[in-house]
N, C-alpha and C positions, 0 to 999 in steps of 0.2 A: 218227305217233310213238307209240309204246307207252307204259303206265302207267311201265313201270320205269325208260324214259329222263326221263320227267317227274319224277321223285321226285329229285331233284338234291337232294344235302345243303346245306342251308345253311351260307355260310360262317361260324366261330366268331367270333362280336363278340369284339373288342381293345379297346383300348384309343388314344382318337382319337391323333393327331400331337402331341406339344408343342411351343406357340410356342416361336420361336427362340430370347427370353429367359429362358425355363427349360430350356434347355440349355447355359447358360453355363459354365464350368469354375467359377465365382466366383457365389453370389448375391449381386448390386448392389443398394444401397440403391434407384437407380431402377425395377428389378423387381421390388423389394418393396414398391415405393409404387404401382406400377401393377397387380398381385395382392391388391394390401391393401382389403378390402369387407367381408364382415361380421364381422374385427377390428373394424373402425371403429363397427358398430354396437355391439356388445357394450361397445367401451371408454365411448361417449356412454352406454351407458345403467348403466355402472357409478360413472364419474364424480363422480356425482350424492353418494351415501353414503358408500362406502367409501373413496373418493380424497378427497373435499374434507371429510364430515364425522368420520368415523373417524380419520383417518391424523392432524389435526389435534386433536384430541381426544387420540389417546395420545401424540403430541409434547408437550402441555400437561400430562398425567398423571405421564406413565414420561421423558419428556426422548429423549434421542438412543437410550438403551440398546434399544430394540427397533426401528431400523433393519434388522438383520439379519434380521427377521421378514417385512420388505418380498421380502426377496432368494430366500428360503424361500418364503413363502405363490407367490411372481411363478413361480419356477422350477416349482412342484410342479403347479401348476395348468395351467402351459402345457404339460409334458410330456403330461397325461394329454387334454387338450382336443385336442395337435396328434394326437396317437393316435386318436384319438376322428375329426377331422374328416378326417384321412390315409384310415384306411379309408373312411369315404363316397366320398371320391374318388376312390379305385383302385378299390372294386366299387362305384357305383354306387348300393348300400344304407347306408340307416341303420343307424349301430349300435346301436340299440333294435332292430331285427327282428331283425335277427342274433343278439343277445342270448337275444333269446326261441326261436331255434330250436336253439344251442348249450348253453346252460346248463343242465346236468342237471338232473332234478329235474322237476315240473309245467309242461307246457310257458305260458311268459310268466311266471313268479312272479317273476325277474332284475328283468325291464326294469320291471312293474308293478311292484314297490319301487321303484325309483330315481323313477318315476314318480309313484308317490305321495307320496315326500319332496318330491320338486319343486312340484311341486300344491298342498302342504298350504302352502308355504309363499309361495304368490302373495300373500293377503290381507295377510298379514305385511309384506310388502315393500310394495305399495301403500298400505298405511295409513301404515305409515312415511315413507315419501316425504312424502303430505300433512300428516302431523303439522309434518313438521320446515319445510316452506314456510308452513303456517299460523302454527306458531309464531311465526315472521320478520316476515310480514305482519302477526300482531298488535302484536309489539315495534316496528314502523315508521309502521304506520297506523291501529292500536284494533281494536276490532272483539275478537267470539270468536275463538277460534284455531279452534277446532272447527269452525266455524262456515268458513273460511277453509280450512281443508282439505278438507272437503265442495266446497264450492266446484268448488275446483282437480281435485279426483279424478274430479269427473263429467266437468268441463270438456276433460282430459285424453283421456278414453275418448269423448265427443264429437268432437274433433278425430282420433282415431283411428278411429273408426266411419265418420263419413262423408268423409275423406282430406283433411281441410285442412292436414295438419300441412306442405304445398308450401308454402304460405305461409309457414314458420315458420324451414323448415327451414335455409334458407340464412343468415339471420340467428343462427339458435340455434350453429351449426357452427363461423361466424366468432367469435361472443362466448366459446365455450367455448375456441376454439384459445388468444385474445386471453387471456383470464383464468389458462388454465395458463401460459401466458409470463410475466405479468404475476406468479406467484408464483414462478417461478422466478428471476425478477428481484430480487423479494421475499428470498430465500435471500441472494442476495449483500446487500441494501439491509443487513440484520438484520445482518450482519458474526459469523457464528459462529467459534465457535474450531474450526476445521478439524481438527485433530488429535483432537479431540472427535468431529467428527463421523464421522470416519474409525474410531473405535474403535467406534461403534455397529453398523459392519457386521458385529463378530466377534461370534459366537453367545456368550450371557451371562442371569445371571440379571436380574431387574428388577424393581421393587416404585415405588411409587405415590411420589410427589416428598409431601414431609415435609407442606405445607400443607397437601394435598388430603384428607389426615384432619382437620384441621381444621374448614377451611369447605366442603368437599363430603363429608360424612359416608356420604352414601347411595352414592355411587362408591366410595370405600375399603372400604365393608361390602363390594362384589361382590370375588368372587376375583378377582385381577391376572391369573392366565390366562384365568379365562373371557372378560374384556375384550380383552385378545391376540386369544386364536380370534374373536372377534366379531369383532375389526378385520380377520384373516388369512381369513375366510369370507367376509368382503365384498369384499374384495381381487380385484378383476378377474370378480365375478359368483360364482354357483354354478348346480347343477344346472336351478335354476328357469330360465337362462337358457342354459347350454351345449348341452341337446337341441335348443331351437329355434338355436341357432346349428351345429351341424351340420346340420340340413334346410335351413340357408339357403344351402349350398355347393349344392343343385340351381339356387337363383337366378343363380349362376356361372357354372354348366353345365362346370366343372371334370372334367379325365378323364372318368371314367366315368358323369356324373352329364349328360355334353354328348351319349351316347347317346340313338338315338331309342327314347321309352317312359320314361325313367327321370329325365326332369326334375321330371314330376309325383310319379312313379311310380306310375303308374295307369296299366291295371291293375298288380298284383302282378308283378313279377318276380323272379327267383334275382339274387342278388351275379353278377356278372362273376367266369368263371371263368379266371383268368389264368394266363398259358404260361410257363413255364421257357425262355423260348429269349432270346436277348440283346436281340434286336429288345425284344420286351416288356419285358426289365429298363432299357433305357434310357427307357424310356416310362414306366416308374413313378419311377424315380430323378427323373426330369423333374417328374412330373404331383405328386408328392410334397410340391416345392418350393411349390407353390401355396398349399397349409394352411401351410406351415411359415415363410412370410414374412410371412402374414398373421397370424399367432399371435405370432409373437416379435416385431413390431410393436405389434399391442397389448398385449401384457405389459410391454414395455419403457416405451412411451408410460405405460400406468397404475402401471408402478412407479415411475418418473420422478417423475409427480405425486403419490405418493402419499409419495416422500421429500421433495421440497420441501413438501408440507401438515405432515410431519412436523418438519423442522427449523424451520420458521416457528409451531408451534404450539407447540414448547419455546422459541425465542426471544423472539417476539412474546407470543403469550397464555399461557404458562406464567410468563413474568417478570410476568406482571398480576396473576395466578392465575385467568384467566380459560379457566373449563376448558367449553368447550360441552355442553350438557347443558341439559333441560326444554326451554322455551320458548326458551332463548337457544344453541339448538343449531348455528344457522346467524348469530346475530347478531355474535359475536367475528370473525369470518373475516374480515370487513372492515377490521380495522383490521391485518391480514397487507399487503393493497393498500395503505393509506392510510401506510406506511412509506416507500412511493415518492414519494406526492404526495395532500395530503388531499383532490385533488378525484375522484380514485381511488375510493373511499368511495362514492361514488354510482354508479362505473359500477361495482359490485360489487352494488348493489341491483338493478340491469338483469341480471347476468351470474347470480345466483344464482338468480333467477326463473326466466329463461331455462333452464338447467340443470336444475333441478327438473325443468320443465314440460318439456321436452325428453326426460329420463328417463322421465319419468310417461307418457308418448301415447307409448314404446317398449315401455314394458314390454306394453303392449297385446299386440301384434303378436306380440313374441319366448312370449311365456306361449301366444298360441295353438299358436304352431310347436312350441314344446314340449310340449302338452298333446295335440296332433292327433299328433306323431311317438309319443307314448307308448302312446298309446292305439291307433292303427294299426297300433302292430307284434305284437299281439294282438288285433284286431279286424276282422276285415274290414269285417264294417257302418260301422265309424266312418273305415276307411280310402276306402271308396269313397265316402263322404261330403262328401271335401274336405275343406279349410281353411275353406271358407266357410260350412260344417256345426257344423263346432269353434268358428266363433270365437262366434258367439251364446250360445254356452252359456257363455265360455270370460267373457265382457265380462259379463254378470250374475253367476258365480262370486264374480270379483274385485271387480264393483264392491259388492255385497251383505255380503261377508266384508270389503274396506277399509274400508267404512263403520259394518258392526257393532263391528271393532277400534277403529276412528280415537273411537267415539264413548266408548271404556272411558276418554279421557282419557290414556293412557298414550304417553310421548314417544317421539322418531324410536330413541332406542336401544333404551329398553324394546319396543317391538315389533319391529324389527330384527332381535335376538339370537337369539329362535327360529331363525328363518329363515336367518339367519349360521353359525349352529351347527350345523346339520343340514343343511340344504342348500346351505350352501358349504364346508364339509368333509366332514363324514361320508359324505355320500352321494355327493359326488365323489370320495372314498378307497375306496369300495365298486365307483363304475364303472370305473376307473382297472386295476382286477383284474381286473373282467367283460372291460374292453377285452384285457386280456394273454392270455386265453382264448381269445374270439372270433379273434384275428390268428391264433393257432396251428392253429384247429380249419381257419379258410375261409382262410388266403393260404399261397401256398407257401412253402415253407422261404426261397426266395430273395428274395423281396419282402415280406420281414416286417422291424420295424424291428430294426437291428441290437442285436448284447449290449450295449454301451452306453446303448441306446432302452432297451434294453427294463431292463435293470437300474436306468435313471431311472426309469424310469415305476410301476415292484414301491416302490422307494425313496418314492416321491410320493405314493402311494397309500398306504402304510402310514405315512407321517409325518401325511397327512391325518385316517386315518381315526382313528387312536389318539390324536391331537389334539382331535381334534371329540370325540370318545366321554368323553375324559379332560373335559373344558370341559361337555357336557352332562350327567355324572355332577354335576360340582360345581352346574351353575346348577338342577338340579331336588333338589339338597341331599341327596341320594342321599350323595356322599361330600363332605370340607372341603377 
């Protein structure tokens, strides 16, 4: 056989077969429930702040008037996430590399910002978390709060270092399902004026319920928007959390991510270069649906909960004036449950625990994936490293920075709001663009999201970023 008969070109990788349930005419709630993965993680690990203490907090403040904010922050964030995780899927690649080899300018300077918004704001969210479970524990059982969040924050990163959370996890998954039921039951129990609640979905202005200048002085100092964006940045996660939740679509091994070589993606590969021929366009149309069930699943599950935390927070604890905040951030919540039945009340002290500690030994894991895809896609050394390279540096990071924050004394909001503000808007209004670039430069014309995608996603991204920007100009006193 001669050298020239041996050199056979290799066939161009495609794009695998799509199961038979993403080829339906119709996507079925059962397809979406059996595609839906790392939704489900991202919504448990948002759950924790933005759904239970946030959304209830501005029902208690603002009343129904910024329900419409739920509907906004839900829609804008899933457009640009389902973009975000679509492309992984169809090439194969993260959109942090891609980013770094598209976007004009020094090559990596895109994805290292987005990267370093997300990063800077790991400490932030870890301390937060512990503040606001320490607080609780102290209001229930004595003890320092500080002292109680320490605790919890090592405890957490323990459980996630060496892999107990199998024990936890099954119990944690049941009590969180149980407790969003259990508020949405809550909704009806509170008997609101429905017409009321219905006018809160139209977009409208909204200013702080009359008491709360009153007897919470230090809330009504802050600007009513910057509070809004703090609750609309927590709102289904931010950037700290959507990088690693796209690198977790190789765990899937969805489309292009189920090729051999590109589950790790080790070594380095090119995006999957895909064919204009129909065969192919049904194959992405299919492989498509996979991000797109699992997205608008958990968007909808945490907008869900984050409206009934809101209508129970103006009915329940706003008619008390019981607005959560300091030490008592997590402690009103319970008496949303004990509307039903006062013996409620205690499995709310099981459930809020749980939920914490559930979020906190998440954030672990997700912060690595996010920290190793950022730093990868500008990095060789750090890419060929692994995950398991990243996460040592990734778990002293976080636990070092939640502990030096957690110890300034400052509550689940006061340290939250950084992190709210920046990297759950801005810096997600920032990728949201990068992402509408990226599609254009690497997919063909025919498998890019269509004018209505892409016209959400321009939309989402700018209502993001001028949001965040507008809310962080006021909270660093820059403007009033």
């Amino acid at each position: 056989m001669s050298s020239r008969d041996s050199e056979v070109p290799a066939e161009p990788e495609q794009l695998p077969e799509v199961p038979p349930e993403l080829t339906e005419r119709r996507l079925s709630l059962g397809t979406i429930a059996k595609f839906f993965g790392p939704g489900a993680i991202i919504a448990s690990l948002t759950v924790g702040s933005g759904e239970t203490v946030l959304a209830s907090r501005m029902g208690a403040v603002f009343g129904f008037a910024v329900l419409w904010l739920v509907v906004v922050g839900a829609v804008a964030k899933a457009a640009v996430i389902y973009s975000s995780n679509r492309y992984a899927v169809l090439t194969g690649e993260h959109p942090m590399r891609g980013l770094a080899r598209v976007i004009p300018g020094p090559r990596g300077w895109f994805p290292m910002l987005i990267g370093v918004l997300a990063v800077l704001s790991f400490p932030f969210v870890a301390s937060a978390l512990a503040s606001g479970i320490g607080g609780y524990l102290h209001r229930i059982a004595g003890g320092p709060a500080i002292a109680w969040g320490l605790v919890l924050l090592v405890l957490a990163a323990a459980i996630a270092w060496f892999g107990w959370y199998a024990l936890l996890e099954r119990a944690q998954v049941a009590i969180v399902a149980l407790k969003v039921t259990l508020v949405v039951v809550a909704v009806f129990a509170a008997d609101p004026q429905w017409l009321d609640v219905l006018s809160g979905f139209v977009p409208q202005t909204f200013a702080y319920q009359p008491f709360v200048g009153a007897e919470y002085p230090d809330i009504a100092a802050e600007s009513a928007w910057v509070e809004a964006v703090v609750f609309m940045g927590g709102l289904g996660g931010g950037m700290y959390d959507y990088i690693g939740y796209a690198g977790l679509m190789r765990e899937k091994r969805w489309g292009a991510m189920g090729l051999p070589g590109r589950a790790d993606d080790v070594p380095l590969v090119e995006p999957l270069a895909l064919t204009e021929t129909e065969r192919e366009a049904r194959r992405v149309r299919g492989w498509a649906r996979a991000p797109l069930g699992d997205v608008v699943l958990s968007f909808a599950t945490m907008a869900l909960t984050a409206v009934a935390f809101i209508i129970t927070g103006k009915e329940i604890l706003g008619a008390a004036h019981n607005v959560p905040s300091g030490n008592d951030v997590l402690t009103y919540q319970g008496d949303v449950l004990g509307i039903i039945h006062p013996v409620l009340r205690y499995f709310y002290i099981v459930a809020i625990i749980m939920v914490f500690l559930g979020t906190m030994y998440a954030i672990w894991e997700v912060y690595t994936r996010t920290t190793h895809e950022s730093l990868s896609a500008v990095s060789k050394r750090v890419h060929a490293g692994g995950v398991a390279r990243t996460r040592r540096w990734v778990y002293g990071y976080v636990l070092l920075g939640g502990v030096a924050l957690l110890l300034t004394g400052g509550d689940l909001v006061d340290l939250i709001s950084p992190a709210n503000i920046v990297g759950g808007t801005v810096a997600v209004g920032v990728y949201g663009f990068g992402l509408l670039v990226l599609e254009r430069r690497v997919l063909p014309k025919a498998h890019r999201i269509g004018r209505a995608g892409r016209a959400l996603v321009t939309a989402s991204s700018a209502i993001l970023l001028v949001a965040g920007l507008i809310a962080l100009a006021q909270y660093l006193g820059v403007v009033r």
